[in-house]
C-alpha positions as CSV (number, residue, x, y, z in Angstrom):
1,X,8.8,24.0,-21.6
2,X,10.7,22.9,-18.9
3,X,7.9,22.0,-16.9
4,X,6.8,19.7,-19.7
5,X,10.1,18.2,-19.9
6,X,10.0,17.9,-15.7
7,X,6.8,16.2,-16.4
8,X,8.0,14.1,-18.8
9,X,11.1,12.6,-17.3
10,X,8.8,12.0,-14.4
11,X,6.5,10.2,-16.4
12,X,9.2,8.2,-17.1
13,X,10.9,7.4,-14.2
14,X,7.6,6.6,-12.7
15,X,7.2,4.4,-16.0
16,X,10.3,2.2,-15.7
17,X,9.9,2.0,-11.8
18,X,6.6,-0.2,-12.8
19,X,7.9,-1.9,-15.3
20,X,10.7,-3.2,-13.2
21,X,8.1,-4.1,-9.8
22,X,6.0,-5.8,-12.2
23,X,9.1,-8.3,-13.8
24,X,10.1,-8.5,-10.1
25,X,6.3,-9.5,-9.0
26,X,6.4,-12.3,-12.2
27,X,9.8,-13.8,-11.3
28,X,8.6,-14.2,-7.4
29,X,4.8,-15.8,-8.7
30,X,7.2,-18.2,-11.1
31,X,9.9,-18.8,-8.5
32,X,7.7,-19.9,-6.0
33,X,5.3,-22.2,-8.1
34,X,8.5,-24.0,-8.2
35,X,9.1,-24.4,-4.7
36,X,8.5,-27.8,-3.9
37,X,8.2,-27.1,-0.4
38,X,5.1,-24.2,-0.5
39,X,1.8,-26.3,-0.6
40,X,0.0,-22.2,-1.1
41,X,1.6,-21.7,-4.4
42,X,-1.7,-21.3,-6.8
43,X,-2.7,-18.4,-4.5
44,X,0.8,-17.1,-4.1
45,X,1.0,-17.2,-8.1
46,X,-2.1,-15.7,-9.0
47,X,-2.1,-12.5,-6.5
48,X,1.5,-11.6,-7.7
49,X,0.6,-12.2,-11.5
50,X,-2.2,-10.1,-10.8
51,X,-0.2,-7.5,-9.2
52,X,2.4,-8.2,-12.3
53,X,-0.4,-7.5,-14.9
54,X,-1.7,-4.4,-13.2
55,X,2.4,-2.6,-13.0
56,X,2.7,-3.8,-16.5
57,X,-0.8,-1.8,-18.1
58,X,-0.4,1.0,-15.4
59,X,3.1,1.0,-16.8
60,X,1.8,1.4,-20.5
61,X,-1.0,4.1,-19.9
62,X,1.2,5.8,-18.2
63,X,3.6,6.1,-21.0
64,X,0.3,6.0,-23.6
65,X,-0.8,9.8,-21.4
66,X,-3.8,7.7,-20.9
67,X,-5.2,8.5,-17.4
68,X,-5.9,5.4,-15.0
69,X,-7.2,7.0,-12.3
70,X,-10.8,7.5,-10.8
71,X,-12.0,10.3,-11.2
72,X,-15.3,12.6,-11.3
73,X,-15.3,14.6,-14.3
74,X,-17.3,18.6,-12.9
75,X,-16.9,21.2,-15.6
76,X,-13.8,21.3,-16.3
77,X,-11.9,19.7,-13.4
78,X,-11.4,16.1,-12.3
79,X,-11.9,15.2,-9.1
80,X,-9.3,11.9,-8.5
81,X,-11.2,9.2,-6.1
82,X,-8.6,8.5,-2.8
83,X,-8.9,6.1,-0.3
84,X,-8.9,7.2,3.3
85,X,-5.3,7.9,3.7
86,X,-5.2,10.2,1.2
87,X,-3.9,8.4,-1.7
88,X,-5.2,8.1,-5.4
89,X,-7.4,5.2,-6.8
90,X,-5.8,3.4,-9.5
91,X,-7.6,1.3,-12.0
92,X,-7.5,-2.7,-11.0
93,X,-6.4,-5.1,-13.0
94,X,-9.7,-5.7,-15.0
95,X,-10.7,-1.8,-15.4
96,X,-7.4,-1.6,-17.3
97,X,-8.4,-4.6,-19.6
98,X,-11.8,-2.9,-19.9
99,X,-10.7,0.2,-21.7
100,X,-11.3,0.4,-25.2
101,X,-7.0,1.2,-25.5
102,X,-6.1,-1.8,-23.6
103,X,-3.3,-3.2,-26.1
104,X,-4.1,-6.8,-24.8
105,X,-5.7,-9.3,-27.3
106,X,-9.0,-11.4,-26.5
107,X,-7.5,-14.4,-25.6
108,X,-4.7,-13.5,-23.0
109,X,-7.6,-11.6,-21.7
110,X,-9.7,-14.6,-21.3
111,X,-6.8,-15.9,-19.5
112,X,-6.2,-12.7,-17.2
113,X,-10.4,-12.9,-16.7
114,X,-10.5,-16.1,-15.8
115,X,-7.4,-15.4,-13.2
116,X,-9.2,-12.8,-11.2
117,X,-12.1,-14.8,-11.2
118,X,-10.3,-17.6,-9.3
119,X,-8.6,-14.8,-6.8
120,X,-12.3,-13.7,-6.1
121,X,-12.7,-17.1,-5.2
122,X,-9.9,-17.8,-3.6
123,X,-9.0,-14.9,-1.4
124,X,-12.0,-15.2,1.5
125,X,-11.3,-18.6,2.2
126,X,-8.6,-21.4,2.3
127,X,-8.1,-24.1,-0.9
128,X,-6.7,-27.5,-1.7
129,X,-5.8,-29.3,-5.0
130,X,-5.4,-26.6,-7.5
131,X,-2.4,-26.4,-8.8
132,X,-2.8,-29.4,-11.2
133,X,-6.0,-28.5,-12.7
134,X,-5.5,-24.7,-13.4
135,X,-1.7,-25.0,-14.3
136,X,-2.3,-24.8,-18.1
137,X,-3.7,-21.5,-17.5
138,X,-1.1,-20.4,-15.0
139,X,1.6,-21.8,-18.0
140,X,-0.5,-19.6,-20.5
141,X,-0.1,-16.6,-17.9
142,X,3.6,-16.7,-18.3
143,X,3.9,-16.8,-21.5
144,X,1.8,-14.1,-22.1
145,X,3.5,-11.8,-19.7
146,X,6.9,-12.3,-21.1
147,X,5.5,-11.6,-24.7
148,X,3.6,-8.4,-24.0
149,X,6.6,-7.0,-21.7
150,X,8.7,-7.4,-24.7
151,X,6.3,-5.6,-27.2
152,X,5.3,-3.0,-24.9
153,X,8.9,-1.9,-23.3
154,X,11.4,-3.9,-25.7
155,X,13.2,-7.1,-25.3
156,X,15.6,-6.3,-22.9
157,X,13.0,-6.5,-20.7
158,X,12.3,-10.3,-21.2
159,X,11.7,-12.3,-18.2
160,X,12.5,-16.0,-20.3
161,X,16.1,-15.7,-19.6
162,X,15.5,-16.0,-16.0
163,X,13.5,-18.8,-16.6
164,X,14.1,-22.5,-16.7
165,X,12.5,-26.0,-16.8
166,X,11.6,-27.3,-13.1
167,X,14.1,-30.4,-12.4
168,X,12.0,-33.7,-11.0
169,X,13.3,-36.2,-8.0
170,X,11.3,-38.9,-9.6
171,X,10.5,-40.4,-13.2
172,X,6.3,-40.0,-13.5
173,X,4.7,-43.2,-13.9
174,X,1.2,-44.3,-15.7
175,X,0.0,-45.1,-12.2
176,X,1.1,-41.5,-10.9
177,X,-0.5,-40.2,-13.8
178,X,-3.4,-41.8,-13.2
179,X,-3.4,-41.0,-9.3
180,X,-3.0,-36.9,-10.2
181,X,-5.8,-37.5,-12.4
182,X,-8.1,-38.4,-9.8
183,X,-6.8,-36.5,-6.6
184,X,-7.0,-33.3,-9.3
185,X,-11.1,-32.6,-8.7
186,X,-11.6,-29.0,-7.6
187,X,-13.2,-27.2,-4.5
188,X,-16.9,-26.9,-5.6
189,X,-16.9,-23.3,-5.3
190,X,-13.9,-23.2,-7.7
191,X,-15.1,-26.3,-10.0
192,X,-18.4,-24.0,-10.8
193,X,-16.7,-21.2,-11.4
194,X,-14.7,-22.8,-13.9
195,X,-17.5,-24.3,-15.4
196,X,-19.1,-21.5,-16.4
197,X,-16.1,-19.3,-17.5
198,X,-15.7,-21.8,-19.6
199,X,-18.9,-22.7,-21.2
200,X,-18.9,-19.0,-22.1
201,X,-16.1,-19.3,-24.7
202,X,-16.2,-20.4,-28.2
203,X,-14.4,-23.8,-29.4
204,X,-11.8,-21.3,-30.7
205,X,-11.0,-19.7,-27.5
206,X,-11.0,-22.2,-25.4
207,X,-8.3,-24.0,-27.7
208,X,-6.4,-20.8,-27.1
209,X,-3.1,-21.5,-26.3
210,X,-3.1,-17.3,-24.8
211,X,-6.2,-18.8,-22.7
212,X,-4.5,-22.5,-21.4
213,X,-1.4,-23.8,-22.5
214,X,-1.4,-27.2,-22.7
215,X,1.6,-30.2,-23.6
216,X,1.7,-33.6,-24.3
217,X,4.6,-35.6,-22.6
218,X,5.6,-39.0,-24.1
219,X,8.3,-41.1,-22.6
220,X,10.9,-41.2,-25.4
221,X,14.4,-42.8,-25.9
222,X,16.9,-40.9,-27.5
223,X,17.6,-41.5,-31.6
224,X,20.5,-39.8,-31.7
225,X,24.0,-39.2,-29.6
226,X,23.0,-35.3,-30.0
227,X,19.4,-35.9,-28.6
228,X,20.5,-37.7,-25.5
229,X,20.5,-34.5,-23.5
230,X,17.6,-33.0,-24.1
231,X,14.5,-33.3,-21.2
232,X,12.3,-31.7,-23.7
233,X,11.9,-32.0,-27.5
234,X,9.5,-29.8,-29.4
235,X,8.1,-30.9,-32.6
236,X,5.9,-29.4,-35.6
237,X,2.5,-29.1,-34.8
238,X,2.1,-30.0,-38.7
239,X,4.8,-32.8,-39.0
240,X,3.3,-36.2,-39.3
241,X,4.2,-36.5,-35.9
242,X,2.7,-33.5,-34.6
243,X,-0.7,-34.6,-36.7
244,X,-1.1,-37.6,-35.2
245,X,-0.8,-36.9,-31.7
246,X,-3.0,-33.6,-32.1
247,X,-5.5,-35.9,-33.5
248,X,-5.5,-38.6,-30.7
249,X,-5.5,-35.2,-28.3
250,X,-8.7,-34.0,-30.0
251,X,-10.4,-37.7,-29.4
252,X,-9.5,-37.4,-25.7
253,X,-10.5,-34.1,-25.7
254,X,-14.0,-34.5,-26.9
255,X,-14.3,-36.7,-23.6
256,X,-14.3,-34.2,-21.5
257,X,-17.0,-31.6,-21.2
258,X,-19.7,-33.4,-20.2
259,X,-22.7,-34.3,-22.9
260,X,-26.5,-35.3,-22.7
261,X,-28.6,-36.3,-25.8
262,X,-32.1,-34.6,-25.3
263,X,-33.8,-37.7,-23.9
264,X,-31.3,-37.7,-21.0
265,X,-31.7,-33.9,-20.6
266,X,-35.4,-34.9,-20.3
267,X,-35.2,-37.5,-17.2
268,X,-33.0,-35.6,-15.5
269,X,-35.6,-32.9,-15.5
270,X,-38.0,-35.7,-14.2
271,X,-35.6,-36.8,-11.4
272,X,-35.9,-32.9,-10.5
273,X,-39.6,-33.0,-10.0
274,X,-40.8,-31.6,-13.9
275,X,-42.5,-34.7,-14.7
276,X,-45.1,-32.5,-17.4
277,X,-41.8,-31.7,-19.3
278,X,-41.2,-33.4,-22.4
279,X,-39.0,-33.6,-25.4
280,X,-41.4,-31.4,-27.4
281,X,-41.1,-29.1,-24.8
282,X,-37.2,-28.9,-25.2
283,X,-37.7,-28.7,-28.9
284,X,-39.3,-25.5,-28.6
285,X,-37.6,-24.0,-26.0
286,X,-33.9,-24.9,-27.9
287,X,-35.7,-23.4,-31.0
288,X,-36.9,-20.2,-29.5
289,X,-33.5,-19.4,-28.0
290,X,-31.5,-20.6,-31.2
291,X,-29.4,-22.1,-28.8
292,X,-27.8,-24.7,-31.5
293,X,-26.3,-21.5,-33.2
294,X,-22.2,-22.4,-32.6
295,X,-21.7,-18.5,-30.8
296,X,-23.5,-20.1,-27.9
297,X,-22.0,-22.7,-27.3
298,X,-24.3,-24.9,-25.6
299,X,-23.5,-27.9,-27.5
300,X,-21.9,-30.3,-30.3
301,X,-22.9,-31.8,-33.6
302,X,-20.9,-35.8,-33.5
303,X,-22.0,-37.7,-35.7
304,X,-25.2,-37.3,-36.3
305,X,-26.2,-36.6,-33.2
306,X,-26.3,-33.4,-31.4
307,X,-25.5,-33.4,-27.4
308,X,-26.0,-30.8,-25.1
309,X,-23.3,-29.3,-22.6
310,X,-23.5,-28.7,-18.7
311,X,-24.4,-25.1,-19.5
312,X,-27.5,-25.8,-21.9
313,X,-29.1,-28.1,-18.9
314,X,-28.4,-25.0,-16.5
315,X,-30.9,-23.4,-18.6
316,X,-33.5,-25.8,-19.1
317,X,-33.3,-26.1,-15.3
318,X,-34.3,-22.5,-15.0
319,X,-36.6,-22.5,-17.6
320,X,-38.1,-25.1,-15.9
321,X,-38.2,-23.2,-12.8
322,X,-39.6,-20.0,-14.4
323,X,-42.6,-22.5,-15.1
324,X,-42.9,-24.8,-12.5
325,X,-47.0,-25.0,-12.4
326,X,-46.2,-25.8,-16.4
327,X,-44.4,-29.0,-15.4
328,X,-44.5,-29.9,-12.0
C-alpha cells in the first residue's frame, strides 16, 4: 500500500510538473509572436506549441495510467526504447494524437497535424513570409490549447487571463491590406505542403474554426458613449449582421481555391505533352474513381457547373503519367 501511494503521489508531482512547463512553453510561443521586433516568430511559435501540446498529453496519460513510452513488449516484460544517454523514449507529439485514447477531437487535430507538418518543413532550412498566411491556424492553436488545459486539469489552469489583444503603432489602411495580401505568398516548399493538407479535408473541416480561426475586421465608428472604448466588438454569428457579412465571407471565400472546368483541365494536359487525352478520357477516369463523391473533395458543384480543384488535376497528371504511350 504504501508503495502504491509513493507511486501515486509521484505520478502526480511528475503530472503537475508538465502541466505547468507546458502553460509556461504556450505563454513564451504567444509572448513572442507578439514581439514586434523577432522577424523568426512562426518557427519560434510552432516548436514551443509543439513542445506545449506534447507536456499537455504526456501530462494526461500520465494521470489516465496510460503508458507513453516505447517499448518492446517479450513475454511478459517491456523493454522501454532509450536514446544513447540512457534516457527513456517518449511518444512525440503525433504518436500521442495517434492513440485510440487521445482525448483530442478531429478538428484541433487537423490543426496540431497540420502544425508538425509545417515544423518538418521548416526545421532543416531557413523561411520568410509566414506569419500572415498561417496565423489563422496559429490563432486556432491557442485557442485550443487554453480549452483543453481547462477540461483536462481544471480552470485554474487557464492561460486566457495572461492573454491580451496586441496594441498597433499604426491604423491599417486598404492599401496596407492590399500590400500584406500580396507580399503574403509562401515558400514553395511550404505553399505545397499546405496545398495538399488542405485538399485532404472536407468543406466542414476546413471551415473549422478548431482547424483556422479566422475574423473579419471592419473599420467602425462608435454608436454609443459606452462603445467608444472598445478595439474589438463581437457580434452574433446569427444576427442580421452576423448573416450578412458571413455571406459576403462565403462569396470571397469561394475565390480562393483554385478551379478548372474539365475543358481547361484538358489543355492544360496538352500544354504538358498528352495531346491523345481528351475529355472522354477524363469522363471515365472521374467516373471510375467516383471522384465527384463530396468525401473526396476534389471539387464543387456552382451553378450548374462542376469545377475541379488543384488536387483533382494532381491526379489526372499522374494518371496521365501512368499512361504516357496512351496519350503522348
Amino acid at each position: 500500500m504504501q508503495e502504491k501511494a509513493k507511486r501515486n503521489r509521484l505520478t502526480y508531482s511528475v503530472s503537475r510538473e508538465l502541466v505547468h512547463k507546458s502553460r509556461e512553453a504556450a505563454l513564451a510561443a504567444v509572448q513572442i509572436f507578439n514581439n514586434p521586433q523577432i522577424t523568426f516568430k512562426s518557427e519560434i511559435f510552432i516548436v514551443l506549441m509543439h513542445i506545449a501540446w506534447t507536456y499537455l498529453l504526456h501530462a494526461y496519460y500520465r494521470n489516465k495510467k496510460i503508458e507513453y513510452r516505447y517499448f518492446t513488449r517479450k513475454g511478459n516484460k517491456n523493454y522501454y526504447d532509450r536514446t544513447s544517454r540512457g534516457a527513456y523514449k517518449y511518444w512525440e507529439l503525433e504518436r500521442c494524437l495517434n492513440n485510440k485514447s487521445s482525448p483530442i477531437d478531429k478538428d484541433t487535430a487537423n490543426n496540431l497535424r497540420f502544425l508538425i507538418g509545417i515544423r518538418h518543413e521548416i526545421e532543416h532550412q531557413m523561411t520568410r513570409k509566414i506569419d500572415i498566411s498561417l496565423s489563422a491556424k496559429f490563432q486556432a492553436c491557442c485557442l485550443n490549447y487554453n480549452e483543453y488545459i481547462k477540461i483536462l486539469f481544471g480552470e485554474d489552469k487557464s492561460i486566457d487571463k495572461h492573454l491580451s489583444f496586441s496594441l498597433q503603432f499604426s491604423s491599417i489602411s486598404y492599401d496596407q491590406v492590399e500590400s500584406l495580401q500580396e507580399q503574403q505568398s509562401l515558400p514553395a516548399n511550404i505553399n505545397a505542403f499546405v496545398e495538399g493538407f488542405e485538399n485532404l479535408l472536407s468543406e466542414e473541416e476546413y471551415n473549422s474554426q478548431k482547424f483556422a480561426y479566422r475574423v473579419l475586421f471592419v473599420a467602425k465608428t462608435a454608436n454609443h458613449r459606452n462603445q467608444a472604448d472598445k478595439v474589438i466588438e463581437f457580434i452574433k454569428h446569427d444576427s442580421e449582421l452576423g448573416k450578412s457579412v458571413n455571406h459576403s465571407y462565403a462569396l470571397i471565400k469561394e475565390t480562393e481555391r483554385k478551379k478548372f472546368l474539365p475543358k481547361t483541365i484538358v489543355e492544360i494536359m496538352h500544354e504538358e505533352g498528352f495531346i491523345k487525352f481528351r475529355i472522354h478520357d477524363h469522363t471515365v477516369m472521374w467516373k471510375e474513381m467516383d471522384a465527384k463523391n463530396p468525401s473526396k473533395n476534389f471539387g464543387i458543384q456552382v451553378e450548374k457547373n462542376w469545377y475541379w480543384y488543384d488536387s483533382w488535376l494532381k491526379q489526372v497528371r499522374e494518371y496521365c503519367q501512368r499512361n504516357v504511350r496512351q496519350f503522348k
